[in-house]
SERO-4910 file (N, C-alpha, C, O; in steps of 0.05 Angstrom, whole numbers):
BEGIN
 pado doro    nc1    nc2    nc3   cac1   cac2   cac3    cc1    cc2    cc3    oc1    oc2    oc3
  Unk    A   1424    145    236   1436    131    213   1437    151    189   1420    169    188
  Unk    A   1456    148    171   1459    173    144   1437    168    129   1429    145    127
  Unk    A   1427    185    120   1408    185    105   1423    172     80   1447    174     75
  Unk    A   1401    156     65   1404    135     44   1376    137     25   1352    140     32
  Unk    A   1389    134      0   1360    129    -10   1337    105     -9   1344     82    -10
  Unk    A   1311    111     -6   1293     92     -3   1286     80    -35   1265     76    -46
  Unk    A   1311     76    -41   1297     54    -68   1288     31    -73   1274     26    -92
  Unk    A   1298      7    -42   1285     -8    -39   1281    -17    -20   1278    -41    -17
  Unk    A   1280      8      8   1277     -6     37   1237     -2     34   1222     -1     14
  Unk    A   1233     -1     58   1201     -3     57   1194    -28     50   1173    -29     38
  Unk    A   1205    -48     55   1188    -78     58   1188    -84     27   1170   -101     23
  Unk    A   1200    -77      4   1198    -83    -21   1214   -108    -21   1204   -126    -34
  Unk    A   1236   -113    -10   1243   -138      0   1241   -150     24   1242   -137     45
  Unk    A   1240   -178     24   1241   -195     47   1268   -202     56   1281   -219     46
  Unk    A   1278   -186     77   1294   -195    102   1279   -194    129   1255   -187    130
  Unk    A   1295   -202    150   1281   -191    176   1274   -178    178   1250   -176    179
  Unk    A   1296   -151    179   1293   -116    171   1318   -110    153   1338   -125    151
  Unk    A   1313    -90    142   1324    -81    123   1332    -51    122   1318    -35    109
  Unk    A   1348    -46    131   1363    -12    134   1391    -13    117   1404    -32    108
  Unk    A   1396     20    116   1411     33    101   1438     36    113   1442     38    137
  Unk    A   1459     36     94   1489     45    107   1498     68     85   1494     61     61
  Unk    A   1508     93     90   1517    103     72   1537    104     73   1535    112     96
  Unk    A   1575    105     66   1596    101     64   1609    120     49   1606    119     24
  Unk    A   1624    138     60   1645    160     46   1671    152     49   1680    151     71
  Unk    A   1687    146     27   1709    136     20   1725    151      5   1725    150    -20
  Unk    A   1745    171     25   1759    195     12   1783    184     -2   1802    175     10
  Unk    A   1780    185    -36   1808    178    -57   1832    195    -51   1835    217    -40
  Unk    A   1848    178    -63   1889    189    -66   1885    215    -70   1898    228    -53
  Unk    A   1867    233    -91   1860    257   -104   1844    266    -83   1836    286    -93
  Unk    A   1839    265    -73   1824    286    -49   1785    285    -47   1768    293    -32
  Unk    A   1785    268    -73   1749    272    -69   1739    241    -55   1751    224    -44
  Unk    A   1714    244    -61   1692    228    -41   1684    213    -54   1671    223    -72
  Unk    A   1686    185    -54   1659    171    -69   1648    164    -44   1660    161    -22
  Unk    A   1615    161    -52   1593    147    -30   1587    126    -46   1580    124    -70
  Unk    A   1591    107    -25   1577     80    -23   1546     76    -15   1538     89      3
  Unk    A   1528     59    -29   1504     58     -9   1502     27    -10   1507     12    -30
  Unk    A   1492     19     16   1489    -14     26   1463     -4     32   1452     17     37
  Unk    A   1455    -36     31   1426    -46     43   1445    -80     60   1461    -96     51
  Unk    A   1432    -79     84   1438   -101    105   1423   -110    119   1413    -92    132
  Unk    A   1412   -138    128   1395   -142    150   1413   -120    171   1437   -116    174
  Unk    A   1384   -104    189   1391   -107    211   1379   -111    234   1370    -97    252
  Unk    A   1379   -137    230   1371   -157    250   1391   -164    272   1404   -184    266
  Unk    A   1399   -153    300   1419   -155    310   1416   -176    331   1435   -180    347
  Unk    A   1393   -189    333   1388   -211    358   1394   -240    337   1396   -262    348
  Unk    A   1396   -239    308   1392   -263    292   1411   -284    312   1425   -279    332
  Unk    A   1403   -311    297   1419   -340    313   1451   -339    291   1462   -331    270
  Unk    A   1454   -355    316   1487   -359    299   1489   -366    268   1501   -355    249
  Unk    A   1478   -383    268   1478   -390    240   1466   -371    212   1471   -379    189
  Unk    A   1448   -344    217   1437   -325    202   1460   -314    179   1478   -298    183
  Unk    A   1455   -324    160   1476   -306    136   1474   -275    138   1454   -261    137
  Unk    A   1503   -266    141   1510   -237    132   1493   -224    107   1497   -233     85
  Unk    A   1480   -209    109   1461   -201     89   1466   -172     77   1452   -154     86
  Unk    A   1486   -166     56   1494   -145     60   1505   -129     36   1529   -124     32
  Unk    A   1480   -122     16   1479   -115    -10   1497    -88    -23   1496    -72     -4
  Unk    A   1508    -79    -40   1514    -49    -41   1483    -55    -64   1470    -75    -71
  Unk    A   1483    -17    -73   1458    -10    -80   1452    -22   -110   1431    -32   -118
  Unk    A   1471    -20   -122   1480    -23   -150   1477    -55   -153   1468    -66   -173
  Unk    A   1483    -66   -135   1482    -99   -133   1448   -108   -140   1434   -117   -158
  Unk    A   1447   -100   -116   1412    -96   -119   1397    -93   -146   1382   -109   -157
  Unk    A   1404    -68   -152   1392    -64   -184   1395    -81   -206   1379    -90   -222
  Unk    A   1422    -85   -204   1435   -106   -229   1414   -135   -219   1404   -147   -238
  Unk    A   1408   -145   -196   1401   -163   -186   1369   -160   -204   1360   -176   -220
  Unk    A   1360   -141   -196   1328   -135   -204   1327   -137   -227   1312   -153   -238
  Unk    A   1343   -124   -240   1347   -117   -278   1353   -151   -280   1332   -163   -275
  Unk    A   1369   -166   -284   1373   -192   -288   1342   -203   -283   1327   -207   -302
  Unk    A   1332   -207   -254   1299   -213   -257   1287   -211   -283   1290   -226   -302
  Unk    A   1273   -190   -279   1258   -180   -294   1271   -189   -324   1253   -191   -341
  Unk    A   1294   -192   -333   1309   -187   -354   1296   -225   -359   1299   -229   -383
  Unk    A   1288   -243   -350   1269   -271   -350   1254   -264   -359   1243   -283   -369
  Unk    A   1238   -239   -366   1207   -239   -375   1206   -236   -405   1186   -239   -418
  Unk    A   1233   -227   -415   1235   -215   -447   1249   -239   -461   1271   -249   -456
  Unk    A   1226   -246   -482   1223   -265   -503   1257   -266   -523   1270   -246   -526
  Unk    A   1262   -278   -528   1273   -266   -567   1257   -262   -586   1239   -277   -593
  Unk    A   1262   -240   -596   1248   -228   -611   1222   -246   -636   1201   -236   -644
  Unk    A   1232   -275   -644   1223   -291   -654   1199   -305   -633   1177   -310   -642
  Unk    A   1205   -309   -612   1184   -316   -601   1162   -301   -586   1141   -309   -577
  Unk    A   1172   -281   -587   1159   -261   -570   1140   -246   -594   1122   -231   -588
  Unk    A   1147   -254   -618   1122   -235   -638   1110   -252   -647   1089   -245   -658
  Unk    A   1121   -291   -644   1104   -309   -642   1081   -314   -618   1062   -327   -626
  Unk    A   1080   -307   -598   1072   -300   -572   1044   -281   -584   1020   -285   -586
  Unk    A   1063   -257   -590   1038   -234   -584   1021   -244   -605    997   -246   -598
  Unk    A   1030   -253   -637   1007   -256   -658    998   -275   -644    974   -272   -644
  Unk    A   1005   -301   -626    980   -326   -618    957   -301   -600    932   -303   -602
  Unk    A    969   -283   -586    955   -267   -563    936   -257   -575    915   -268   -573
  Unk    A    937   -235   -591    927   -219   -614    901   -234   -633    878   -227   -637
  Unk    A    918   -258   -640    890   -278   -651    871   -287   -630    848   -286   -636
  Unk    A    878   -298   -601    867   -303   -589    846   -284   -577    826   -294   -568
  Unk    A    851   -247   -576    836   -234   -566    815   -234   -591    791   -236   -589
  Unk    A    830   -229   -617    806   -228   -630    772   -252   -635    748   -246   -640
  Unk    A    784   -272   -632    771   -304   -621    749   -288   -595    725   -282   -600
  Unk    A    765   -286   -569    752   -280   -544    734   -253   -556    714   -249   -542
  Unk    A    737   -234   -578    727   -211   -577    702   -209   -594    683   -193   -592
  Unk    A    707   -234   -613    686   -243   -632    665   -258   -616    644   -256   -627
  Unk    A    665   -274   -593    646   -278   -579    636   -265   -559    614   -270   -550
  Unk    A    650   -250   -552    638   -231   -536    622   -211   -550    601   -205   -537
  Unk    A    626   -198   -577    615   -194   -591    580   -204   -593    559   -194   -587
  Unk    A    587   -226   -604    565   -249   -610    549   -239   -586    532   -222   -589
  Unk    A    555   -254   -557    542   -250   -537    528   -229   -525    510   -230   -508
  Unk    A    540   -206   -537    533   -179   -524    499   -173   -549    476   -167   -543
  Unk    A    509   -179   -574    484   -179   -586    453   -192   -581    430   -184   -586
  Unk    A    468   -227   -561    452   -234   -566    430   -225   -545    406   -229   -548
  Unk    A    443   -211   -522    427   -207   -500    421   -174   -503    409   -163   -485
  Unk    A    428   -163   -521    416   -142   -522    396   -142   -537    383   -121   -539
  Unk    A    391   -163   -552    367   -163   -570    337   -172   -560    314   -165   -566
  Unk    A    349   -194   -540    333   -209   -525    312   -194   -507    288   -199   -508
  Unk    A    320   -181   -494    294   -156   -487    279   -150   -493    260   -146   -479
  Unk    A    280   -142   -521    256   -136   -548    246   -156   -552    221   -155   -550
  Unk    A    258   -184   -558    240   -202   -561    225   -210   -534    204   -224   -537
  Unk    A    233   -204   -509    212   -206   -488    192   -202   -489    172   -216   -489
  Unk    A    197   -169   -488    178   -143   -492    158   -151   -512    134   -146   -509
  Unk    A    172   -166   -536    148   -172   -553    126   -192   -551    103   -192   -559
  Unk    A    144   -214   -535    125   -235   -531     99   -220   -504     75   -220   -499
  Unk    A    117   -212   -497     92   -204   -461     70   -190   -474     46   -195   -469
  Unk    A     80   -167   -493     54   -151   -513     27   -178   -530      2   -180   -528
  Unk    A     44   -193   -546     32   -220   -551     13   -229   -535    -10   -230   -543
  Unk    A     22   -237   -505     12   -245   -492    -16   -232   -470    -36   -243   -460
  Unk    A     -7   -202   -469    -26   -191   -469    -47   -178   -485    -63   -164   -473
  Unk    A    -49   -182   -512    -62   -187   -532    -87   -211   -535   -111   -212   -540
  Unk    A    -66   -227   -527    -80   -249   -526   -102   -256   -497   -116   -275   -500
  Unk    A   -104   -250   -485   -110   -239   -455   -131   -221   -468   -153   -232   -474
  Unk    A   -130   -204   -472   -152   -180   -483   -175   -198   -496   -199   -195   -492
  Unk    A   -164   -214   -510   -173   -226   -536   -192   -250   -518   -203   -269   -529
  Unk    A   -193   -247   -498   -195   -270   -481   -191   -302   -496   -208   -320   -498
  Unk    A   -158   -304   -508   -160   -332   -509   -137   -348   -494   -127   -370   -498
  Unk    A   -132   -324   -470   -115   -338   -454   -127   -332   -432   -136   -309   -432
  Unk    A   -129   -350   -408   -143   -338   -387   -137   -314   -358   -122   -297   -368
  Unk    A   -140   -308   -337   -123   -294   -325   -101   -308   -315    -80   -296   -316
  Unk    A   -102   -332   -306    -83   -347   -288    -60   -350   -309    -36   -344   -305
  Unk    A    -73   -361   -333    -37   -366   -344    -30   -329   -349     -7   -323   -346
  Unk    A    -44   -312   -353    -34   -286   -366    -11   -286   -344     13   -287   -349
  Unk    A    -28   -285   -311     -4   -273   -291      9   -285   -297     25   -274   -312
  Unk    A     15   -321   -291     40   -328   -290     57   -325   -314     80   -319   -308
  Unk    A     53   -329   -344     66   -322   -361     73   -303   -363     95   -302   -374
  Unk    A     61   -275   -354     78   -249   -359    102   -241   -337    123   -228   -340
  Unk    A     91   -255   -313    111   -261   -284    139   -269   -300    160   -257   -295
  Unk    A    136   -286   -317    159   -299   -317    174   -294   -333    198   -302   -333
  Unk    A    158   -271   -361    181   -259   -378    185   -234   -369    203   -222   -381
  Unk    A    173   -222   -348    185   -206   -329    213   -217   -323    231   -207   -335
  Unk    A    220   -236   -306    235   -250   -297    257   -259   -313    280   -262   -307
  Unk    A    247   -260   -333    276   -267   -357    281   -247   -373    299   -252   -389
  Unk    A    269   -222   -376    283   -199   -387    293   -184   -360    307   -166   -368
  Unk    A    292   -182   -336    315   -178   -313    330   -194   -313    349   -183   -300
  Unk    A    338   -220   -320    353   -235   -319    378   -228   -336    401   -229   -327
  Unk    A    371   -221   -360    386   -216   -384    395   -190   -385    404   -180   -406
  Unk    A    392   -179   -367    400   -137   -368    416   -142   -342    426   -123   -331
  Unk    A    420   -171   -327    437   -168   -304    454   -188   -320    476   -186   -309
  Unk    A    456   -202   -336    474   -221   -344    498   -194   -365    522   -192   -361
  Unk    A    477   -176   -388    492   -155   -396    500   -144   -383    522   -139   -393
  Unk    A    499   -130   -359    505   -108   -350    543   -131   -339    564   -123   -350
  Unk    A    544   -149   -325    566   -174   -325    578   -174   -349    601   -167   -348
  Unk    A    571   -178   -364    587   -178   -393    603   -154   -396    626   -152   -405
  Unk    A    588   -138   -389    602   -105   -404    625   -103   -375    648    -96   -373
  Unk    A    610   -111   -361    634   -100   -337    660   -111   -335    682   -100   -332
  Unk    A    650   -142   -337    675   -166   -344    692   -164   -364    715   -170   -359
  Unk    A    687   -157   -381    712   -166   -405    719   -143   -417    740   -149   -430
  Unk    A    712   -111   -422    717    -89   -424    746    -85   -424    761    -85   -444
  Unk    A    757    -81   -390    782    -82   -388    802    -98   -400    821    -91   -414
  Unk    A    794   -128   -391    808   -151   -409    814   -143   -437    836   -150   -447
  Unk    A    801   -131   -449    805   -127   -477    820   -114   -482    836   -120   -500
  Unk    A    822    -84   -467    837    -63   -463    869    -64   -456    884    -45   -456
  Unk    A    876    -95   -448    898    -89   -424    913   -111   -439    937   -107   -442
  Unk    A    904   -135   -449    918   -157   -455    945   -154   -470    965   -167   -466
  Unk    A    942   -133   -492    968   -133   -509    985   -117   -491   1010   -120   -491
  Unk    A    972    -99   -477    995    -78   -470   1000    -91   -446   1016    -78   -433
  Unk    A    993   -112   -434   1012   -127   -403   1029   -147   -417   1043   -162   -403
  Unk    A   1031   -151   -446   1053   -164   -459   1076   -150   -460   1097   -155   -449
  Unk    A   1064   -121   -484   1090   -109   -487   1100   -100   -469   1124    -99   -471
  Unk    A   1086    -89   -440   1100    -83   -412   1125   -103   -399   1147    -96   -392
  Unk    A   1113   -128   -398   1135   -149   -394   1162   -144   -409   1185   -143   -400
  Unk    A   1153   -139   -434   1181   -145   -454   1204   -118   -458   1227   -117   -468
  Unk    A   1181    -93   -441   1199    -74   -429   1207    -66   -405   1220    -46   -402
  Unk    A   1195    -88   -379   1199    -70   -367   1232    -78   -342   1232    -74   -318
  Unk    A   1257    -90   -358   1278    -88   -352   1300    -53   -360   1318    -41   -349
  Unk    A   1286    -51   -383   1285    -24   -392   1278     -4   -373   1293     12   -362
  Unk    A   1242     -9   -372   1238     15   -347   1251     12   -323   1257     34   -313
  Unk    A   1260     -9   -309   1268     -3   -279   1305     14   -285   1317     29   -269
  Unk    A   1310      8   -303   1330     24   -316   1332     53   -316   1352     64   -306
  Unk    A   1316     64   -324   1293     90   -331   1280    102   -312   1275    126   -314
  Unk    A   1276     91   -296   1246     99   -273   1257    117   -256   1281    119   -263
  Unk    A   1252    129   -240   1251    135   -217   1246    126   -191   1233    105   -193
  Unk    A   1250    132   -170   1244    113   -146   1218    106   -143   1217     88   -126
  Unk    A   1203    110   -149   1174    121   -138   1163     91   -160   1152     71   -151
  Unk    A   1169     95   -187   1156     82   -199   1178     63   -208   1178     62   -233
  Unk    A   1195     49   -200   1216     25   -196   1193     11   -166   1185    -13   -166
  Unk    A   1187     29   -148   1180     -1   -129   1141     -6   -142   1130    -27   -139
  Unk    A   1130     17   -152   1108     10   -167   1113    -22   -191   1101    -44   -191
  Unk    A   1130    -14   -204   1136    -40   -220   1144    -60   -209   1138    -79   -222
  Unk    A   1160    -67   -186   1170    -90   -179   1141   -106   -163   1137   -130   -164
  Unk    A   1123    -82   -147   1111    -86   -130   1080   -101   -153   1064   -117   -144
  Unk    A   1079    -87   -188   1062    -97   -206   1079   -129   -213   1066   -149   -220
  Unk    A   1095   -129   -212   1110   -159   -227   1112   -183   -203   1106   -207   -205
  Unk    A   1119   -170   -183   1122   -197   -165   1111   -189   -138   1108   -167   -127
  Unk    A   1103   -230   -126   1087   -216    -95   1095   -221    -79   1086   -215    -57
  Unk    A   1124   -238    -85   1153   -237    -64   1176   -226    -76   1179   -223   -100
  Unk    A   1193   -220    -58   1216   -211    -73   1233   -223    -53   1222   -216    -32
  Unk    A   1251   -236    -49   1274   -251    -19   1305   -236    -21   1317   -241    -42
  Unk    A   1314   -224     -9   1343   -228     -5   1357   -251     11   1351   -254     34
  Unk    A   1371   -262      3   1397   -277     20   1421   -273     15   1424   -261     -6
  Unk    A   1438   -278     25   1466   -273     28   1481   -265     -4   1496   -246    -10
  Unk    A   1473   -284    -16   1480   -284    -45   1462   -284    -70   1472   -284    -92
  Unk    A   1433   -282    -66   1412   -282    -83   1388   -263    -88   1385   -255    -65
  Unk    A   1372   -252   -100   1353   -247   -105   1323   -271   -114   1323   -283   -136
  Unk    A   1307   -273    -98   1301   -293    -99   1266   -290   -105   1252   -295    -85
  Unk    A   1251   -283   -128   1224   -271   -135   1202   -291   -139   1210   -313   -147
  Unk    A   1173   -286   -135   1160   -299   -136   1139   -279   -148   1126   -264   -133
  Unk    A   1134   -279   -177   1126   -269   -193   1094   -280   -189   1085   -301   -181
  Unk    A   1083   -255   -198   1045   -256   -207   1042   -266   -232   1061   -265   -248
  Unk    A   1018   -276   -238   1007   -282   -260    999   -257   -271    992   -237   -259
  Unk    A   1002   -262   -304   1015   -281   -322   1038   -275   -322   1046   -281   -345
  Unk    A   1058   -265   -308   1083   -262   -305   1096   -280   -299   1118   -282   -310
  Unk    A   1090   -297   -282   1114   -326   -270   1105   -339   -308   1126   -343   -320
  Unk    A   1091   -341   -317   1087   -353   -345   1103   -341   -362   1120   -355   -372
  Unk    A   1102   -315   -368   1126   -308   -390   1158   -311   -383   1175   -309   -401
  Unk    A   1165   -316   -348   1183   -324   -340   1191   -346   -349   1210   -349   -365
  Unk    A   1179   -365   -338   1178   -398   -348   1175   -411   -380   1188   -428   -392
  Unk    A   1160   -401   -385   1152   -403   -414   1140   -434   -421   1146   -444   -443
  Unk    A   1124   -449   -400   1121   -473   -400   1115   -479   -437   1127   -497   -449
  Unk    A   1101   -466   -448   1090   -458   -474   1106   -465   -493   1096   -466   -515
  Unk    A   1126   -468   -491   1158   -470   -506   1162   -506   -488   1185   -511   -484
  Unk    A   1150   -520   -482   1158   -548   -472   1135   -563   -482   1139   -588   -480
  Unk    A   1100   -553   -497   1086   -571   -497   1086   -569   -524   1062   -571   -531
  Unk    A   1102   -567   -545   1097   -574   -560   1108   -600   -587   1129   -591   -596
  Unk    A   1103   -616   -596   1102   -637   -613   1125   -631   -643   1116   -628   -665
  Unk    A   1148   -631   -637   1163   -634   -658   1167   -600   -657   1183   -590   -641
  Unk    A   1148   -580   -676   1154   -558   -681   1134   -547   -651   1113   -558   -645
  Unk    A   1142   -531   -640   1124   -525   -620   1108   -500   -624   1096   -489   -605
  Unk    A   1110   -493   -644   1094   -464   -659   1070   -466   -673   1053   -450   -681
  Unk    A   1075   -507   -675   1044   -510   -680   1026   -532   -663   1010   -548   -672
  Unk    A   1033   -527   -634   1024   -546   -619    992   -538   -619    981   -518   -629
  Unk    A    982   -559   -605    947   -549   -604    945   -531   -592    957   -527   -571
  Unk    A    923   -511   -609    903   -491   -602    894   -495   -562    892   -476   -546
  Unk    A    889   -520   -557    876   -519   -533    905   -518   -507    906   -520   -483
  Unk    A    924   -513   -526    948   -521   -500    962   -481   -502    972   -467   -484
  Unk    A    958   -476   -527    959   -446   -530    942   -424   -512    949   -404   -500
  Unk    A    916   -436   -517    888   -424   -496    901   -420   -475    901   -397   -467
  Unk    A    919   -443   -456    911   -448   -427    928   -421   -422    923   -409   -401
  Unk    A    947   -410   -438    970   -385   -432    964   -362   -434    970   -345   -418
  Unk    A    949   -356   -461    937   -333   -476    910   -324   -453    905   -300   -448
  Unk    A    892   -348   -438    873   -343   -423    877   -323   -403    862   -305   -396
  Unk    A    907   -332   -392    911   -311   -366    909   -286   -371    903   -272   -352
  Unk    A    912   -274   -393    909   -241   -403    890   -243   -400    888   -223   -386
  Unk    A    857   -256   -401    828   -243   -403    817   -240   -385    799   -224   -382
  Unk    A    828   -257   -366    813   -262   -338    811   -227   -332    824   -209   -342
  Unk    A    783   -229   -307    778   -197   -292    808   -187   -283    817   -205   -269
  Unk    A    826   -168   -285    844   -152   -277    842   -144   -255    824   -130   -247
  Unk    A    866   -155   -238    874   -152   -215    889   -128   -213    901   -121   -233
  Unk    A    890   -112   -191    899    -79   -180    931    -87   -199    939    -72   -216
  Unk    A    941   -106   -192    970   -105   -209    980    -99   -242   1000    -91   -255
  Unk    A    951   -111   -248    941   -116   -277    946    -90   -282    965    -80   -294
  Unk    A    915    -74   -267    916    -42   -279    926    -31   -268    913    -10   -266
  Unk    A    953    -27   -254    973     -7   -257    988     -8   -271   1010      3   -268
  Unk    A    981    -26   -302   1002    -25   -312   1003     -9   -339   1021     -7   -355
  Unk    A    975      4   -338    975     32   -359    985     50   -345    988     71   -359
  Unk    A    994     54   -318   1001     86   -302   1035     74   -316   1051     88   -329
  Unk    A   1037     54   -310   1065     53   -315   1069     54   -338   1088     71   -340
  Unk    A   1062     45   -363   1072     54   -388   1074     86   -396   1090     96   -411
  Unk    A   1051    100   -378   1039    124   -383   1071    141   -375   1083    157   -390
  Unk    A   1081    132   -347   1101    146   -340   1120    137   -352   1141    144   -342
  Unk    A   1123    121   -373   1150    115   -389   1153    130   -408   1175    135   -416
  Unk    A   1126    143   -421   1119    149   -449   1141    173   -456   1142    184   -478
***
């Protein structure tokens, strides 16, 4: 078969199979244009199987339109990021809080168990409660250096990634524009965890929080002006940025990185 580019064979879409046609079509003037197709070729399909049978350019425009669902108007989309932006600072201020409070808490262990063995010396506590009482703030200052050590690991990233998997969305009909092969199926492969061809469609099934900036359910719950619907119906959207980051999440600094 002619060699074709791999821009989007390799299973980046769903057909049966999916191979290349390349097509030289000599003009009135003497030169060449090449054609490039993508087609099932599935040659056992049933009678009824739609002709599946893309040129390359179709494809792209198809993808670019996708993706081209994820970008706001400009009014809502800087309404968006400031709710996001407030919201990290909210999530960052307690995490904050939290990180203090358990890093402090150790010392105050440490201090009581000293207390306690003081008091022990002093003989006005006896041996039995000493062991078990010092057993047990043993037990709750390991408790609290595994709860921090969770904290720092958990939400670190989240903090790191939330604005920039916004502004990524709101560019990246731009980047597949821009990209290269290599990092066109990296981005399609970070945005969605189906992609379908049929006869006449492109047909995606986007990751979180991406099917959300698609949909924009956020833009339907709100009460007269919807810019000031409740705080708790804002949370449920803004949340999906904090959660632990999925491998899709963090490829999405390599990809800005190669836009830059």
């Amino acid at each position: 078969m002619p060699s074709v580019p791999q821009t989007i064979a390799g299973f980046v879409f769903q057909v049966t199979q999916l191979s290349g046609e390349k097509i030289r079509r000599r003009l009135r003037d003497g030169s060449i244009r090449v054609h490039y197709y993508y087609r099932c070729g599935n040659n056992s399909a049933c009678a009824d199987h739609p002709r599946i049978r893309w040129r390359q350019e179709e494809i792209e425009q198809a993808v670019e339109a996708d993706l081209q669902q994820l970008v706001m108007p400009d009014w809502v989309a800087e309404w968006f990021r400031g709710a996001l932006a407030t919201a990290l600072e909210d999530v960052s201020g307690r995490f904050r809080q939290q990180k203090k409070m358990l890093t402090e808490r150790p010392t105050e262990l440490r201090g009581m168990l000293d207390r306690l063995l003081n008091a022990y010396l002093a003989g006005i506590v006896d041996e039995e409660t000493f062991q078990s009482k010092s057993a047990e703030l043993k037990r709750d200052e390991q408790k609290v250096t595994e709860s921090l050590d969770r904290l720092l690991q958990d939400q670190r990233a989240p903090f790191e990634s939330a604005l920039q998997l916004f502004d990524f969305s709101q560019r990246a009909a731009g980047l597949w524009r821009q990209s290269a092969v290599g990092h066109r199926r990296e981005l399609l492969e970070c945005i969605s965890l189906n992609r379908t061809l049929n006869d006449t469609t492109l047909v995606t099934e986007k990751r979180r929080p991406f099917d959300v900036l698609a949909e924009r359910p956020f833009l339907k719950d709100g009460r007269g002006n919807w810019r000031e619907f409740e705080p708790k119906a804002l949370t449920t959207y803004t949340s999906l940025f904090f959660t632990p980051p999925q491998p899709h999440v963090l490829a999405v600094s390599s990809l800005m990185r190669a836009s830059a």
